[in-house]
N, C-alpha and C positions, 0 to 999 in steps of 0.2 A: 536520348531519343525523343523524349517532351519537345527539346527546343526546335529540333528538327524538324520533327511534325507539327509544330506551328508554324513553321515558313512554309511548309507546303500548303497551306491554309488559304495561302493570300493570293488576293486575284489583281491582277494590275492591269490598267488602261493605258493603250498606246494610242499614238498617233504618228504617223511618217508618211513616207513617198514609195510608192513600188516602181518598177524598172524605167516605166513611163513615163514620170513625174506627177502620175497622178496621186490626188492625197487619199488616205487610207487611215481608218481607226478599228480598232477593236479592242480585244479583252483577251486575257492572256493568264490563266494559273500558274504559277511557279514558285518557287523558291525566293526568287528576289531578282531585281531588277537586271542585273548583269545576264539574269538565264533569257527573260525577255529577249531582251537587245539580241545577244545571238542567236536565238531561233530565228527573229526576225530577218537577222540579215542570212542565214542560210535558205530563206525562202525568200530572199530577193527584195526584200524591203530595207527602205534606210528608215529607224525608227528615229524621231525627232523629240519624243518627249515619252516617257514611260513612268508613271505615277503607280501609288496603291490605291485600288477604287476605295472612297471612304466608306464606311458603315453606314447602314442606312439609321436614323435617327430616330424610328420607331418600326425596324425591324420586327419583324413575326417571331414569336418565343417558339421552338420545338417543343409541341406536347405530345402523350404519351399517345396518344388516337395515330398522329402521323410519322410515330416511329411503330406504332402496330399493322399501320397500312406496308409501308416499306417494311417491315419481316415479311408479311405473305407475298409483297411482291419478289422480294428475293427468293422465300420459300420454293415460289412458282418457276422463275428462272434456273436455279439448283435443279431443282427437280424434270426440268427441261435438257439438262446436260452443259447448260452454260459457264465457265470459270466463275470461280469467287469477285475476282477481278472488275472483270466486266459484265458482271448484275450488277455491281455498286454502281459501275459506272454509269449504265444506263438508267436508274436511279436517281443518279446525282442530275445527267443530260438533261432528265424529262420532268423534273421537280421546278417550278415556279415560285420555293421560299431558300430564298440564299444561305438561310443556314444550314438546312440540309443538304444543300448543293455542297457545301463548303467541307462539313461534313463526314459527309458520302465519298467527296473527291479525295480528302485526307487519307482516309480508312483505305482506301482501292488503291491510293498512293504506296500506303504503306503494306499491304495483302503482295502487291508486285514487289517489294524488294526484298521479300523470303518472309514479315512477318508474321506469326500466325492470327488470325481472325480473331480469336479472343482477346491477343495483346493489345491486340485495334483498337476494340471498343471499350475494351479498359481505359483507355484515354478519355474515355468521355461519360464519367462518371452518372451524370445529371438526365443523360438519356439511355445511357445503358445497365442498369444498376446489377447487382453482382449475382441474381437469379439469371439476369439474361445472360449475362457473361458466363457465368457457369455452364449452360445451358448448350451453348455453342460450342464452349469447351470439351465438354462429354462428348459430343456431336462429332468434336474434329478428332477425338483419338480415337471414338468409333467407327470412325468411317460412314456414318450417315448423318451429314452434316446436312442436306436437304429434308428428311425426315423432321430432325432436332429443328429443325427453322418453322416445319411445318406448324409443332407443337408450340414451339413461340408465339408464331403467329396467331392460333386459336388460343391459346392460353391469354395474352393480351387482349384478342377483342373480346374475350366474355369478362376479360376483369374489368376492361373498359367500358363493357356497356353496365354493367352494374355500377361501375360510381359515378356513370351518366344519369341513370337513376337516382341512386342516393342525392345527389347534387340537386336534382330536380324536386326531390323531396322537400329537400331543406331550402331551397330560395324559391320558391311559389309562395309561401307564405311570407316570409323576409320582406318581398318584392311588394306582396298586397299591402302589407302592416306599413312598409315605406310609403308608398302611393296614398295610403290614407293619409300618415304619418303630414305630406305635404297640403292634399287638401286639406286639412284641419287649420296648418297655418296659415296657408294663403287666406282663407276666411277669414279668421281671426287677425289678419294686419291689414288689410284691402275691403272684406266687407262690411265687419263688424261697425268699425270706424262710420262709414256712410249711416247705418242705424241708430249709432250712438248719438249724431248730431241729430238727427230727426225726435229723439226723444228727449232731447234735452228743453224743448222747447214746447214737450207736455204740460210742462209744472203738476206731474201728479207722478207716483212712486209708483216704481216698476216691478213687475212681479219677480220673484225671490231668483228662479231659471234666471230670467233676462240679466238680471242683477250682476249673477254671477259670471254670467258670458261676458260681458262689460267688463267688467274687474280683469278677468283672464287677459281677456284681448291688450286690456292699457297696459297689463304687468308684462304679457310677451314683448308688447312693442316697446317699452323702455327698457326690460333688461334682454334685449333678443341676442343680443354680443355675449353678455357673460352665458345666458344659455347655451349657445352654439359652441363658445369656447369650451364649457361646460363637458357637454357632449365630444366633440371633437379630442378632445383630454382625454375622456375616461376610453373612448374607442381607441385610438393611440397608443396609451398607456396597458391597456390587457391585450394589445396586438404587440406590443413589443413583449409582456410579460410570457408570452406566450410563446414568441419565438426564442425566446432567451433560456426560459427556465423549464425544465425536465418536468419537476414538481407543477409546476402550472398544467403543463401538456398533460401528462399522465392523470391529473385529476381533474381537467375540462372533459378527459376521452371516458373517465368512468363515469362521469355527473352525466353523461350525453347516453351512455348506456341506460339509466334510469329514467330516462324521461320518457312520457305517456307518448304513444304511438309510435315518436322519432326512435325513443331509445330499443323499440320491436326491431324498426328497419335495418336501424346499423348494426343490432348484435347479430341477425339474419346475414348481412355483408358481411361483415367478417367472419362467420361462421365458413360463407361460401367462399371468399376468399382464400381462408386457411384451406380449405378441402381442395381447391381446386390446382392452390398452387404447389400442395405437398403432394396431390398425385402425380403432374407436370415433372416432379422432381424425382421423384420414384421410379414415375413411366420409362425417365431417363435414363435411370442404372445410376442416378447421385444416390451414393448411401445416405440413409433416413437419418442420422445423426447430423451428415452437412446441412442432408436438405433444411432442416427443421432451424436452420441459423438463419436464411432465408427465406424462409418461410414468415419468420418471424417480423422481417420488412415490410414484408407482401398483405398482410393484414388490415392495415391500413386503422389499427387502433392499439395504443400503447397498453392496454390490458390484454389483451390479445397476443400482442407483441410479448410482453412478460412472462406471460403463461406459456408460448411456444419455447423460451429459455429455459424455464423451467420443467417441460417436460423435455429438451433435449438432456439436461441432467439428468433425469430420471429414466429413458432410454440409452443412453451413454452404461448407466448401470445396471444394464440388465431385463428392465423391465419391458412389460409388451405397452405398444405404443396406445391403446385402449387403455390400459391401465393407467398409464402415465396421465393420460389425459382427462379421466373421470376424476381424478387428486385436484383438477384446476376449478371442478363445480362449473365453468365455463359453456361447457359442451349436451346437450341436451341427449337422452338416455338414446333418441333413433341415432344420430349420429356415432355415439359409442358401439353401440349396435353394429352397423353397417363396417365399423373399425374393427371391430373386434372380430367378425364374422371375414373378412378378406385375411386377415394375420393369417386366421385358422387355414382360411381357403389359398392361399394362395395368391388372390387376387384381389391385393389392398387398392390398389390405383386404380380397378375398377369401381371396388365398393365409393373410394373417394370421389371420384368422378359422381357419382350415381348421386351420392352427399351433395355436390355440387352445385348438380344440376337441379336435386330438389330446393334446396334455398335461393339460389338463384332464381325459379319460379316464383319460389315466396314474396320473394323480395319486389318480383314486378309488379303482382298481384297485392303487397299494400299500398306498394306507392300508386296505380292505378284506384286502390279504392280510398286512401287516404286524399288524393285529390280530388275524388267527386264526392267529400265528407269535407273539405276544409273548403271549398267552391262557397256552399253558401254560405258557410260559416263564417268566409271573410267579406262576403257580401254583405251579409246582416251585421257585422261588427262598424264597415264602412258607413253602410245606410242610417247606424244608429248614432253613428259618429255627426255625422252631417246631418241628419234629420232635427239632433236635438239642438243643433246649432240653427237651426231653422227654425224650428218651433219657438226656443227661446227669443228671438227675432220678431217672430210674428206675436207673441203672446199680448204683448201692451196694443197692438192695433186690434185684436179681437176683442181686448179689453174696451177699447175704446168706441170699438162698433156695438158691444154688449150695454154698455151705459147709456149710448146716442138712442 
């Protein structure tokens, strides 16, 4: 079935003659070229040349925001009384990123030839990972497969807009410290240089600052290769380490939890992630043992991740999922609380929800005030960067107005 539904994938470019002689091009989804050609001439055209449209060469990557748009728009559609079929399709029509299109048209391809909906999107691992696919699943043998899309769909934008947050969190400063990072060297290769000559021609000794802004400057601009190499390496080097190694990842995600202010926000996100995506799964009717395996993805930090393994063994035997969870030290006593209190009640996937939505708050509310606390902070680290590059610059001409 794989190979299959990759031929259905491919879009191909015709060109020929209709009845008239006049010439005619378009574009054409199929299977392979052969299905082209006879469509064409069942609808009266002599095809003359039928190719695979090639890839685009800096194509748009599917992220997770415009597979969370398309859930609520199918959500919406389902819930309108429309086939599975054809939401996809019209989805796929009204989309302007070809891989969606591409996509979209496979999945509706294969929904029309008896497949089921989940099988679908199991094919596409990368955009659809095995919470959504679960998800649909539950849906389609319940019979409320527009409901289950619904909860898709909200369950994605709030997971979305939170690590649009976190994200924002973490490169506003990144971004500034870079931005400085360049004015410092442009200074230091372009202007220092202009000064340097100007004092050389003092014959009197420079103050100790100047001194060393001098030194800096000549030592950047003769070893600026091996520094960049330098640099370039070591970033390289812990982005491969990182993607490669378990051990790397798991203990960059707990060093990231300890850190002052960042490590508040991200343990708040995944607190609210956990919360929001094991109610999702709950709400569903997935028993709390599967959910909690996916759950465990949906996190979005390998301690986190850990700890949800580990309390599914610990619910697997027996225990209340409160329980389980306060064993990880991870989870803060309201949230226990709020766990504990729905087991009793009946109504966990509300309490979780509730969880949810309070960290989720949390979470907006430091990143909103962590950026008007790191505003001037990286202002005044910029100003102090280049001021003192300035001041050591000016220092031997004040000197030398001082003496005149």
């Amino acid at each position: 079935m794989a190979r299959s539904a990759e031929k259905t994938q491919q879009i191909f470019t015709w060109s020929g003659t209709d009845r008239h002689g006049n010439k005619v091009t378009g574009e054409m989804e199929a299977q392979g070229p052969a299905y082209v050609r006879s469509t064409l001439r069942r609808e009266g055209i002599n095809p003359r040349s039928v190719r695979k449209k090639p890839k685009a060469l800096f194509a748009k990557k599917v992220k997770p925001k415009d597979i969370s748009v398309a859930s609520r728009q199918v959500a919406t559609m389902l819930g309108a009384g429309l086939p599975i079929a054809q939401s996809y399709k019209a989805i796929a029509d009204g989309t302007d990123q070809p891989k969606i299109r591409e996509i979209f048209s496979a999945i509706r391809l294969d929904v029309e030839s008896g497949t089921a909906l989940s099988e679908a999107l199991q094919k596409y691992p990368r955009q659809f990972d095995a919470l959504y696919t679960s998800l649909v699943a539950v849906g389609e043998r319940s019979g409320n497969l527009d409901d289950l899309m619904d909860k898709v769909a909200l369950y994605m934008e709030n997971i979305e807009e939170i690590k649009a947050k976190v994200k924002g969190a973490l490169w506003y400063p990144a971004a500034v410290l870079a931005v400085g990072f360049i004015v410092t060297v442009l200074l230091l290769v372009f202007v220092i240089p202009q000064f340097e000559d100007l004092f050389s021609s003092f014959g009197a000794s420079l103050p100790a600052l100047t001194a060393i802004v001098i030194e800096l400057s000549q030592g950047f601009r003769e070893l600026w290769l091996q520094i960049f190499a330098i640099i370039v390496g070591a970033i390289v080097a812990l982005s491969m380490s990182y993607r490669r190694s378990e051990a790397m990842r798991h203990r960059v995600d707990r060093i990231s939890l300890r850190l002052p202010v960042f490590g508040i926000i991200l343990r708040k996100a995944a607190i609210s992630r956990y919360a929001r995506t094991l109610a999702t799964m709950f709400g569903a009717g997935v028993p709390l043992v599967d959910g909690l395996e996916s759950v465990a993805g949906a996190t979005g930090n390998r301690v986190y991740s850990d700890a949800c393994m580990s309390i599914r063994e610990v619910v697997s035997g027996g225990q209340a999922l409160s329980s389980a969870m306060s064993q990880t030290g991870l989870f803060p006593a309201m949230v226990l609380q709020m766990t504990s209190t729905g087991e009793e009640s009946g109504e966990l996937e509300t309490m979780l929800n509730k969880a949810a939505d309070f960290y989720e708050r949390e979470v907006r509310e430091a990143v909103d005030n962590m950026s008007k606390l790191i505003e001037p902070i990286m202002i005044s680290v910029l100003g102090g960067l280049v001021g003192t590059l300035v001041v050591a610059m000016y220092l031997p001409i004040f000197k030398m107005g001082a003496i005149m």
